[in-house]
C-alpha positions in Angstrom: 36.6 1.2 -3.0 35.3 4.6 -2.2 32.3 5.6 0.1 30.2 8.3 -0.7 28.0 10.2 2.3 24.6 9.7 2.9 8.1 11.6 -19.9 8.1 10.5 -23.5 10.3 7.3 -24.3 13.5 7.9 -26.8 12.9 7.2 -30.1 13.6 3.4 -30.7 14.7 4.3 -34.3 17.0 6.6 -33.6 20.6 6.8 -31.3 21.1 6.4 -27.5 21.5 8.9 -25.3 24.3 11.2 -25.3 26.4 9.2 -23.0 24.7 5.9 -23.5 23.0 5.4 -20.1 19.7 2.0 -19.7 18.7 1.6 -16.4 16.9 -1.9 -16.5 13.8 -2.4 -14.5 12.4 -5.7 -15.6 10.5 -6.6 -12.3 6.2 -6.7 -12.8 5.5 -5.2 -9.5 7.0 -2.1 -8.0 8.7 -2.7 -5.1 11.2 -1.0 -2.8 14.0 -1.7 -5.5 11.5 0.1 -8.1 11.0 3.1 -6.0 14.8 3.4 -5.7 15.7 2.8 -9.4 12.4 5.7 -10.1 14.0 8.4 -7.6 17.5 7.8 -8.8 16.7 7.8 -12.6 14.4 10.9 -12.1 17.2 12.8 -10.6 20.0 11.3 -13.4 17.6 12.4 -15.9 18.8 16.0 -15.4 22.0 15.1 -16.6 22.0 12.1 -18.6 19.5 11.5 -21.9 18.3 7.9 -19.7 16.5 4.9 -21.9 14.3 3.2 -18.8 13.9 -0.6 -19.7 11.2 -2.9 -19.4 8.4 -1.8 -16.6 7.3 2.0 -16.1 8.6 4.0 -13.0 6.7 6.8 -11.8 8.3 10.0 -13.0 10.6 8.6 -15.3 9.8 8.6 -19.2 7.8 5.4 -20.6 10.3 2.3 -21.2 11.4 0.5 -24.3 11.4 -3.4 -24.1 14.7 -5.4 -23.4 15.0 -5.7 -27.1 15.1 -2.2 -28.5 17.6 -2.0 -25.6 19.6 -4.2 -27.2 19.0 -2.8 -30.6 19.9 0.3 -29.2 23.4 -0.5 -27.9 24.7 -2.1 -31.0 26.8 0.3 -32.0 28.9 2.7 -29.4 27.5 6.1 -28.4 29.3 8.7 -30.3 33.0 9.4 -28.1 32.7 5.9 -26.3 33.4 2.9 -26.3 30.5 1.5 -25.0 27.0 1.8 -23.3 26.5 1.9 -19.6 23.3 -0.7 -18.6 22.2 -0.1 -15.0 21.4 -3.6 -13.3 19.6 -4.2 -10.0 17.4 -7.5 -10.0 19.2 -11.6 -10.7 16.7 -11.1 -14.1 18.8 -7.5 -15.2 22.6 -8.9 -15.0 21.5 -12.1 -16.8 20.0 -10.1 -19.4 23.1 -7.4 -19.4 25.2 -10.7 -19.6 23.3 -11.9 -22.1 23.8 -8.6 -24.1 27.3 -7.9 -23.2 28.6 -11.5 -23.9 27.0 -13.8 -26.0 25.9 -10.7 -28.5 28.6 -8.9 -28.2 27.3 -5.1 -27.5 29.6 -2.5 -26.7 28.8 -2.1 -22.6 29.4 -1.9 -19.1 27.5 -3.7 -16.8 27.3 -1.5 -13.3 25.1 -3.9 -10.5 23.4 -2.2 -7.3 23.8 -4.5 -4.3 21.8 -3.8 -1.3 21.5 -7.4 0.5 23.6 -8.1 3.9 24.0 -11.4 3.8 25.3 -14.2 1.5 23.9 -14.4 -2.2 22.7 -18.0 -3.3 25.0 -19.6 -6.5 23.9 -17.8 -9.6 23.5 -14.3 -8.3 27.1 -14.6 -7.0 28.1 -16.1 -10.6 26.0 -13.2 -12.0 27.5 -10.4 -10.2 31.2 -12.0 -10.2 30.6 -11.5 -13.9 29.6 -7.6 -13.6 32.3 -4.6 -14.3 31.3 -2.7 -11.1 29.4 -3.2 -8.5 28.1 -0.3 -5.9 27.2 -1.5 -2.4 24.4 0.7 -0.2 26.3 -0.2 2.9 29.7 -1.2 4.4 27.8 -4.4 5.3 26.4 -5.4 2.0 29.7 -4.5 0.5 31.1 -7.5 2.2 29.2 -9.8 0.9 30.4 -9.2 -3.0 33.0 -9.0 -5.4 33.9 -5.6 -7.2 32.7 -3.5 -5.2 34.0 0.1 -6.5 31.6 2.7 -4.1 29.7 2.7 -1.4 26.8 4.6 -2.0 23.7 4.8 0.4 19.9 4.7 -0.9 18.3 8.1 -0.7 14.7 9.4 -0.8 13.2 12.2 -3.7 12.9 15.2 -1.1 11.0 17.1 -3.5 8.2 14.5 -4.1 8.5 13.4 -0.5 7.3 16.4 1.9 5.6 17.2 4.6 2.6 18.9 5.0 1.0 21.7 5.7 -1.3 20.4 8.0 -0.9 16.7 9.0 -4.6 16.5 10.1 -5.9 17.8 6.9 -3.9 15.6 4.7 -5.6 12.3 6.9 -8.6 13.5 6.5 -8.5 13.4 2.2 -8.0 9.2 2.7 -10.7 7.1 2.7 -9.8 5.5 6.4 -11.5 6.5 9.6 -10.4 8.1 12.8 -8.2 11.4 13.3 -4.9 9.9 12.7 -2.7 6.9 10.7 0.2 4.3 11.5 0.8 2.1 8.7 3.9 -0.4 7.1 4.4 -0.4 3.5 6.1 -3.5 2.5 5.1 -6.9 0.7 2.9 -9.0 3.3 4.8 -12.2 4.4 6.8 -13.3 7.5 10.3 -11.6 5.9 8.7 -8.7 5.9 7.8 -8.7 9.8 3.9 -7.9 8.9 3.0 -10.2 11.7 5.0 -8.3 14.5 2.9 -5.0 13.0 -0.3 -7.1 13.4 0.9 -7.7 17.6 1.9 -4.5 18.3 -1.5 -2.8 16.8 -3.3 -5.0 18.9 -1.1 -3.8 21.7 -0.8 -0.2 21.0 -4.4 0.6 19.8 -6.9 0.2 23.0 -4.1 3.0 24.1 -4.6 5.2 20.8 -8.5 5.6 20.5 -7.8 8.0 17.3 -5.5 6.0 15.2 -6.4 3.4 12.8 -3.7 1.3 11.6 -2.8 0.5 7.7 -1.0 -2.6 6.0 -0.4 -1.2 2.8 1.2 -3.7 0.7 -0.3 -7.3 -1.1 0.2 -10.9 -0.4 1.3 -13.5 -3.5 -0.2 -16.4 -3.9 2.2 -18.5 -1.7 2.0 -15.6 1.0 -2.5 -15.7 1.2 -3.1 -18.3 4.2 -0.2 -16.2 6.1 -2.2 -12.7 4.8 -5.8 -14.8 6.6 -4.0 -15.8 9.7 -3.2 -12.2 10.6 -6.7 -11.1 9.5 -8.4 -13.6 11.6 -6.3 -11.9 14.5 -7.6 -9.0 14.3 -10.9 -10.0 13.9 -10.0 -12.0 17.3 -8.9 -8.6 18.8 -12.1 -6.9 17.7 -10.2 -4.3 15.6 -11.5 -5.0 11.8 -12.6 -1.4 11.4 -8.7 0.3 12.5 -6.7 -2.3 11.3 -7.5 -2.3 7.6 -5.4 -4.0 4.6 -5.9 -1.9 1.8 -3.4 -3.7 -0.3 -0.7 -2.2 -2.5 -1.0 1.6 -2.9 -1.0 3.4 -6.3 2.9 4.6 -6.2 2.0 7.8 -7.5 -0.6 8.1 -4.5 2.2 7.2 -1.8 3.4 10.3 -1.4 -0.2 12.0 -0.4 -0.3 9.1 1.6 2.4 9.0 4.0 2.7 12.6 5.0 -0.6 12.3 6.1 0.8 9.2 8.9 1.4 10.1 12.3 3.6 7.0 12.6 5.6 4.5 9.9 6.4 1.1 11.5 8.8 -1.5 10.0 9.5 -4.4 11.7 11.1 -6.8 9.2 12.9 -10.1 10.0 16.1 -9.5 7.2 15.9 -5.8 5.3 18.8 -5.4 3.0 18.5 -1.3 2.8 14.9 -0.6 3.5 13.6 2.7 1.5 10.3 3.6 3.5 11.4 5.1 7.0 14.1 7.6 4.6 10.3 8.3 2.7 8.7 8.7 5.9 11.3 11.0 7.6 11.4 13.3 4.0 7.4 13.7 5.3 8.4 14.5 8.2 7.1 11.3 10.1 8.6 9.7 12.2 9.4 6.0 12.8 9.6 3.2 14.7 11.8 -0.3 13.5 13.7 -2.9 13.6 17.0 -3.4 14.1 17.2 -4.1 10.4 18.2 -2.9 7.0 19.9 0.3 7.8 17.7 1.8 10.1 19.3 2.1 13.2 21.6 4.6 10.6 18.2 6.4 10.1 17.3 7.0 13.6 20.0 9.5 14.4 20.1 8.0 17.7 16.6 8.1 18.2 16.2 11.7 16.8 14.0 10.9 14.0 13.0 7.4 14.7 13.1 4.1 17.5 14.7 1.1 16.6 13.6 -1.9 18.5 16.0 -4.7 19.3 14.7 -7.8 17.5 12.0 -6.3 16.0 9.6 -7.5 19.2 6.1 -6.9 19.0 4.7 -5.5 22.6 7.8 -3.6 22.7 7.5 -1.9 19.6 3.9 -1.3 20.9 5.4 0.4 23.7 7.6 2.9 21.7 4.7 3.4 19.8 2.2 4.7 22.4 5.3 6.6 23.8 5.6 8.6 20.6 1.8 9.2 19.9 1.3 10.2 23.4 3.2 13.0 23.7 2.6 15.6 21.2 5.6 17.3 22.2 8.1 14.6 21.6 6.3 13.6 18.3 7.0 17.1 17.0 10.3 17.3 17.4 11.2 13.8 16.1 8.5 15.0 12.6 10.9 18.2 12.5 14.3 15.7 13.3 13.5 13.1 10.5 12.7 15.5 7.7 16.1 17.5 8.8 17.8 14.1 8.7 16.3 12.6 5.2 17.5 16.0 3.6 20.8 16.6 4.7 21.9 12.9 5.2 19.7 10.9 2.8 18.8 12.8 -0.3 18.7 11.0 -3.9 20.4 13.6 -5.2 23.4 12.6 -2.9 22.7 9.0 -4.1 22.7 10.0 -7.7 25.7 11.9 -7.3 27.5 8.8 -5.9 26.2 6.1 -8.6 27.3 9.3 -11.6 30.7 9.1 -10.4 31.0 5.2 -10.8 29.8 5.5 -14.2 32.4 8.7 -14.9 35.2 5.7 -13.2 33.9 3.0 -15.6 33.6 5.3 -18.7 37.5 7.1 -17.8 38.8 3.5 -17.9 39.7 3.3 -14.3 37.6 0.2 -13.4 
């Protein structure tokens, strides 16, 4: 195991690409695993001819379903032996083993795992039956079988910027006062929206310009948890700067977040977690838990706080710290976009993932 440092749709008709490349993405909503999958195929688009399956990613060229997929990968690409199929969901590898062994197509199943802890029966079943898996961490790659590369997540640099004037690009949202903290994440206990919720009410009556954003949506099971933490603030008397706009266009995200003064994430379990990288690439700072990978991010507190446990009043604390002293908050905007581009690109990412495939394809895995 090696690790690795930090459009139109093709004709359904006609031949795969050139070397025979789906990257499955067969989830309905777009989630942190979607943004991933969209930054790494946008960048593998400059050198592979890449059929995206199932559900659109922003950037990438429209998707053909499952079953021109299929269709597709009946027959080797021309000077192979078989088709590479990207996985990265429990729904993907069933469907590649699906493909690859009870029809009998010509290809290689390659897995992304990001998750540090212990998969339930059938995903380990699934992946056990996958011919290479690429971990985003030494942590997550001890968790499963086959692991060929460790290769970190990384964040589009290009589409993630910062900007000219961090004021001006506030001002062009819709939410009020001079200046924005937000998470970005699915809203449920996992995801730590709750400890956000306490440390706004915390850290606000000490930031008078700030107005606080939970940009993300609650499922069904997830709503009386979503009217708990509304009823808070209501309780708190902060309905107009703690606003839940729900889940954000992802073409608008990038506008959005380099017009933040602050990204918080304070999740209970984070396998990778993409949003700080997206953050720091805008040159925003951030404050976390000590989950996912984030205390990797942080550069020892150079572009971002990690906060043991995730706890509420003192993430609150680091918070106010940071907004309170312009000086400080400067140098950690200029830190984390120095950090996302030399340690955390996609293109590094891409790089990484390409070189498993050129493994699998030479016959070494």
């Amino acid at each position: 195991m090696s690790t690795l440092p930090a459009g139109n749709p093709g004709d359904p008709k006609g031949k795969a690409g050139r070397e025979g490349l789906f990257v499955l993405n067969l989830h309905r909503n777009f989630t942190g695993v979607s943004a991933t999958a969209a930054a790494v195929t946008r960048q593998q688009a400059n050198r592979y001819d890449v059929q995206l399956v199932g559900r659109p990613l922003p950037g990438c060229r429209d998707p053909i379903s499952i079953w021109q997929a299929m269709r597709l990968s009946r027959h080797a690409p021309s000077g192979e032996g078989f088709h590479i199929w990207h996985v990265r969901r429990n729904p993907e590898m069933r469907a590649g083993v699906f493909a690859r062994d009870i029809l009998r197509l010509p290809i290689k199943l390659v897995f992304t795992s990001a998750a540090q802890r212990r998969h339930s029966l059938l995903p380990r079943w699934l992946i056990s039956r996958m011919d290479a898996v690429i971990a985003t961490t030494p942590e997550a790659a001890t968790f499963v079988p086959g692991v060929r590369a460790v290769v970190p997540h990384g964040v589009d640099i290009d589409r993630f910027h910062p900007a000219p004037s961090r004021a001006e690009a506030w001002a062009k949202n819709p939410y009020p006062g001079r200046a924005g903290i937000a998470t970005i994440g699915r809203i449920r206990p996992e995801k730590g929206t709750d400890r956000f919720v306490a440390a706004m009410i915390a850290a606000l009556p000490h930031l008078p310009e700030c107005t606080a954003l939970v940009l993300g949506k609650a499922t069904p099971e997830h709503m009386p948890f979503l009217a708990r933490l509304k009823d808070q603030v209501t309780a708190a008397g902060l309905s107009n700067r703690i606003l839940f706009p729900g889940e954000t266009d992802p073409h608008a995200m990038p506008d959005l977040v380099r017009g933040l003064s602050l990204l918080v994430a304070l999740p209970r379990y984070e396998g990778f977690g993409v949003t700080p990288l997206e953050a720091m690439a805008s040159g925003v700072p951030f404050v976390a838990s000590d989950a996912g990978w984030f205390d990797e991010f942080s550069g020892n507190g150079a572009a971002g706080m990690v906060i043991p446990d995730g706890e509420s009043q003192a993430a609150a604390d680091e918070i106010i710290a940071i907004l309170s002293n312009p000086e400080r908050h400067a140098a950690m905007a200029v830190a984390a976009r120095t950090r996302a581009v030399e340690k955390f690109s996609v293109a590094t990412e891409a790089d990484g993932i390409n070189a498993v495939y050129e493994q699998v394809r030479s016959g070494k895995i």
